[in-house]
N, CA, C and O atoms as CSV, one atom per row, in Angstrom:
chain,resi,resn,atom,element,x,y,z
A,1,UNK,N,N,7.864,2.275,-4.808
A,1,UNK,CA,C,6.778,1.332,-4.988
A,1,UNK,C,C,5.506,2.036,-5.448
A,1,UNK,O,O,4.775,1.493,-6.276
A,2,UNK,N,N,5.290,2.955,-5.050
A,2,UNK,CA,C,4.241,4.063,-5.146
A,2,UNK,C,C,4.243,5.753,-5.840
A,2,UNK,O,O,3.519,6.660,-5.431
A,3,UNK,N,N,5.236,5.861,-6.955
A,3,UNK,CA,C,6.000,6.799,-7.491
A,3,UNK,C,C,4.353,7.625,-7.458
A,3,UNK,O,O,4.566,8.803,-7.173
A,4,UNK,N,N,3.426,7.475,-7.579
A,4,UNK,CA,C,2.103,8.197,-8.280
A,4,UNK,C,C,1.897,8.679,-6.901
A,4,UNK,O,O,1.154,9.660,-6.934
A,5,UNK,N,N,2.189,8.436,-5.942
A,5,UNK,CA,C,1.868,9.324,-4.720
A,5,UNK,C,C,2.922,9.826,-4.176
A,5,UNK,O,O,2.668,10.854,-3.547
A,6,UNK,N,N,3.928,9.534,-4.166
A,6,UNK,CA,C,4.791,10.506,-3.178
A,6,UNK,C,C,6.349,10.578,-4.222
A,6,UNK,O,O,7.493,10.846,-3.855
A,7,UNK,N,N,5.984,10.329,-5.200
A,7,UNK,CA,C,7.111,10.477,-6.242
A,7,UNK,C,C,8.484,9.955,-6.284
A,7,UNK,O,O,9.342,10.309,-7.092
A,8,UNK,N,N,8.594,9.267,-5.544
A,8,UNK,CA,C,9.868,8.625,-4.848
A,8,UNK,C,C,9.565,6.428,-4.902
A,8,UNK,O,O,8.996,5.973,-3.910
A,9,UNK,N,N,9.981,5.395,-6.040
A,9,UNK,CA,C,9.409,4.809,-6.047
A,9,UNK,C,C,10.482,3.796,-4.668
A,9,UNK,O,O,10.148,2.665,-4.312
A,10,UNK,N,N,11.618,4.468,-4.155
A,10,UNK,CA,C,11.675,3.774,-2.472
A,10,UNK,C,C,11.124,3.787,-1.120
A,10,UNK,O,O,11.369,3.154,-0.093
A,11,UNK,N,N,10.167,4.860,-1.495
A,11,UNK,CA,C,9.519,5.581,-0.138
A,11,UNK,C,C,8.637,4.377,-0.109
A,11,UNK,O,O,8.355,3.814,-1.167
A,12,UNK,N,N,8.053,3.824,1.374
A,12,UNK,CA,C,6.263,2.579,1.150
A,12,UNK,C,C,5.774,3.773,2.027
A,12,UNK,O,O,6.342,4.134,3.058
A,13,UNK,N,N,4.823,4.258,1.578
A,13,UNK,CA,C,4.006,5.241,1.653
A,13,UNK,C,C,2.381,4.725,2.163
A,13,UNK,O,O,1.741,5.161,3.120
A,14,UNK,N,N,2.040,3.815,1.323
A,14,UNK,CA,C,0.691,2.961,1.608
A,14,UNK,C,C,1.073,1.664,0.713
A,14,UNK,O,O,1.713,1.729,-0.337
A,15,UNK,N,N,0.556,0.434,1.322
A,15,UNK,CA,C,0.473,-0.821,1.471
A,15,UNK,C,C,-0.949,-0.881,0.897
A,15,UNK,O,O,-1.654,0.103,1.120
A,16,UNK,N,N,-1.431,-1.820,0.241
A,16,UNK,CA,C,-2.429,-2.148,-1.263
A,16,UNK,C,C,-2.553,-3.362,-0.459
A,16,UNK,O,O,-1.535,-3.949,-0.093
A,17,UNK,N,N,-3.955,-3.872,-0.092
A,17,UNK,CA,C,-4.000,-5.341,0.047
A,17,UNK,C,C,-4.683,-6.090,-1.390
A,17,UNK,O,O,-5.649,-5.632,-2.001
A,18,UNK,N,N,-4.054,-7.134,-1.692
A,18,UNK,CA,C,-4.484,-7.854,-2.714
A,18,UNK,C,C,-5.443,-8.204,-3.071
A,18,UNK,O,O,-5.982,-9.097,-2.417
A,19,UNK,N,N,-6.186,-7.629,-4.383
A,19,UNK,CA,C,-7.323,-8.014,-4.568
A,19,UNK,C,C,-8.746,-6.807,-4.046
A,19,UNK,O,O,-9.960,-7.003,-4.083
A,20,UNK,N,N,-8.180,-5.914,-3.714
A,20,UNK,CA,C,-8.679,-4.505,-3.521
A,20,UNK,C,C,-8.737,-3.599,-4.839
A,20,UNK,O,O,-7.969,-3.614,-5.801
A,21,UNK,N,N,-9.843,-2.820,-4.612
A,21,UNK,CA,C,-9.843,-1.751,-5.454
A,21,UNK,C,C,-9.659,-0.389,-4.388
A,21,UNK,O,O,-9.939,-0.328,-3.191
A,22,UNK,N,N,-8.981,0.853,-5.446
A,22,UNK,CA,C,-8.888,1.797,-4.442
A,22,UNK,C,C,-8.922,3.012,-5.588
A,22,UNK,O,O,-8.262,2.901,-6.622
A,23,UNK,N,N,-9.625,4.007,-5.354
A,23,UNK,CA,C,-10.345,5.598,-6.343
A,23,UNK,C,C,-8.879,6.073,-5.513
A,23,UNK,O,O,-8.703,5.837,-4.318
A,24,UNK,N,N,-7.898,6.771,-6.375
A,24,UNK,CA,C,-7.444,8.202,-6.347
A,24,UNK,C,C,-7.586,8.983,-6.905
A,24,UNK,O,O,-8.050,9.000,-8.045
A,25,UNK,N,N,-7.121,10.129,-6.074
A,25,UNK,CA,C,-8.101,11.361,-6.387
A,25,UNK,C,C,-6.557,12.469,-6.168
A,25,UNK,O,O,-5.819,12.615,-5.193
A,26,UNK,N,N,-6.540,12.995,-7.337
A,26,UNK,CA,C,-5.400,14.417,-7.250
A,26,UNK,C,C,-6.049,15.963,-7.628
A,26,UNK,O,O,-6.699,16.439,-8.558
A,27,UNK,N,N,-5.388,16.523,-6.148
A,27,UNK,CA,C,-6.062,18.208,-6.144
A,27,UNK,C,C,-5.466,18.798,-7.221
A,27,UNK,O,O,-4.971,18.157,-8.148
A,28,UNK,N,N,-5.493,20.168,-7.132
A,28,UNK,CA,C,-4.909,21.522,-7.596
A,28,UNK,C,C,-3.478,21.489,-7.995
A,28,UNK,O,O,-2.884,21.952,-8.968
A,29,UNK,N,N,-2.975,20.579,-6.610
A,29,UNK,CA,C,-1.209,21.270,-7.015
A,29,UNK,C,C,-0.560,19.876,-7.417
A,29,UNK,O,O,0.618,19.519,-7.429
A,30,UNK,N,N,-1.425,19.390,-7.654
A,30,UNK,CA,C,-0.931,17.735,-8.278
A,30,UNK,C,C,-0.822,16.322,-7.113
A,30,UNK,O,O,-0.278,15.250,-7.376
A,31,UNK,N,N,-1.308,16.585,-6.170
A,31,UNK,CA,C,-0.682,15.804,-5.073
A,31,UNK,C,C,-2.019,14.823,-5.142
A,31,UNK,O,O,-3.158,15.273,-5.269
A,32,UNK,N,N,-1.800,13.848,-5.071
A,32,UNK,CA,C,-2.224,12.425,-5.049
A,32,UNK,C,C,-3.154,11.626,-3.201
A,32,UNK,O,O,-2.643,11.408,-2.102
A,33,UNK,N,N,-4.000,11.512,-3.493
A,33,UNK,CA,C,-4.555,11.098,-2.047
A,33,UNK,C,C,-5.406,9.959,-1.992
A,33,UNK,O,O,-6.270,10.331,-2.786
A,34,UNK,N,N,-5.847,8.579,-1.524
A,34,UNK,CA,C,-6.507,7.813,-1.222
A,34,UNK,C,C,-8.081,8.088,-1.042
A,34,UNK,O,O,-8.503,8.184,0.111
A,35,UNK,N,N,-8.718,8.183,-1.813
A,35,UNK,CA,C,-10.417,9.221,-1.686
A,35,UNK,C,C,-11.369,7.405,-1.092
A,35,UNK,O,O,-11.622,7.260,0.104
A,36,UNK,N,N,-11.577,6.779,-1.662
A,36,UNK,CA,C,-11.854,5.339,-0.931
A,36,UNK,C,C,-11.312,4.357,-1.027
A,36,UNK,O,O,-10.514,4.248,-1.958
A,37,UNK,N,N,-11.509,3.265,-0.137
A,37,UNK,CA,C,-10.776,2.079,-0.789
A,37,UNK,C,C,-11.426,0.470,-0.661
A,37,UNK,O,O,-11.126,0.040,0.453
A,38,UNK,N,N,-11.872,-0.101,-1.104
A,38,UNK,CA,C,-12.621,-1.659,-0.985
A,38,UNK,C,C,-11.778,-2.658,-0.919
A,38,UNK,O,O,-11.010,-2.980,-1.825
A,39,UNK,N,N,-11.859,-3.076,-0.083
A,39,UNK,CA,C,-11.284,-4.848,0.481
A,39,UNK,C,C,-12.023,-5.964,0.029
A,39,UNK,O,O,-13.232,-5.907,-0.195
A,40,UNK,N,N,-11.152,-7.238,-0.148
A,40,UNK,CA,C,-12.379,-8.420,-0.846
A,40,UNK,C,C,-13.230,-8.496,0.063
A,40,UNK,O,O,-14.419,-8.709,-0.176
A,41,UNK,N,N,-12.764,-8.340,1.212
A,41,UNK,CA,C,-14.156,-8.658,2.796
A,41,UNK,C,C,-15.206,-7.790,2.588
A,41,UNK,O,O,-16.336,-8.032,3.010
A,42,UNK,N,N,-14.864,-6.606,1.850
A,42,UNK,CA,C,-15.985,-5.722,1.814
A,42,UNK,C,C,-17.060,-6.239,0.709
A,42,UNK,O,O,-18.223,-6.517,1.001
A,43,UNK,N,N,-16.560,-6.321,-0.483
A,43,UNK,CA,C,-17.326,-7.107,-1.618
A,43,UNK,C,C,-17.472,-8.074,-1.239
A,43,UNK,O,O,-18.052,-8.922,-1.917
């Protein structure tokens, strides 16, 4: 579901609520991480 983070697209790794925005951010050795994330409640 999430091949861009844990490379595997059967793994659920993180859950996306609808209608969210979310910044990723990848280090040095390529690995993929959640840096913030906004909910419609937040906007």
């Amino acid at each position: 579901m999430f091949p861009l983070i844990c490379g595997d697209e059967e793994r659920k790794v993180v859950e996306f609520q609808m209608g969210g925005v979310v910044c990723l951010e990848r280090d040095a050795e390529g690995s993929w991480a959640v840096r913030w994330a906004l909910t419609p409640e937040l906007v």
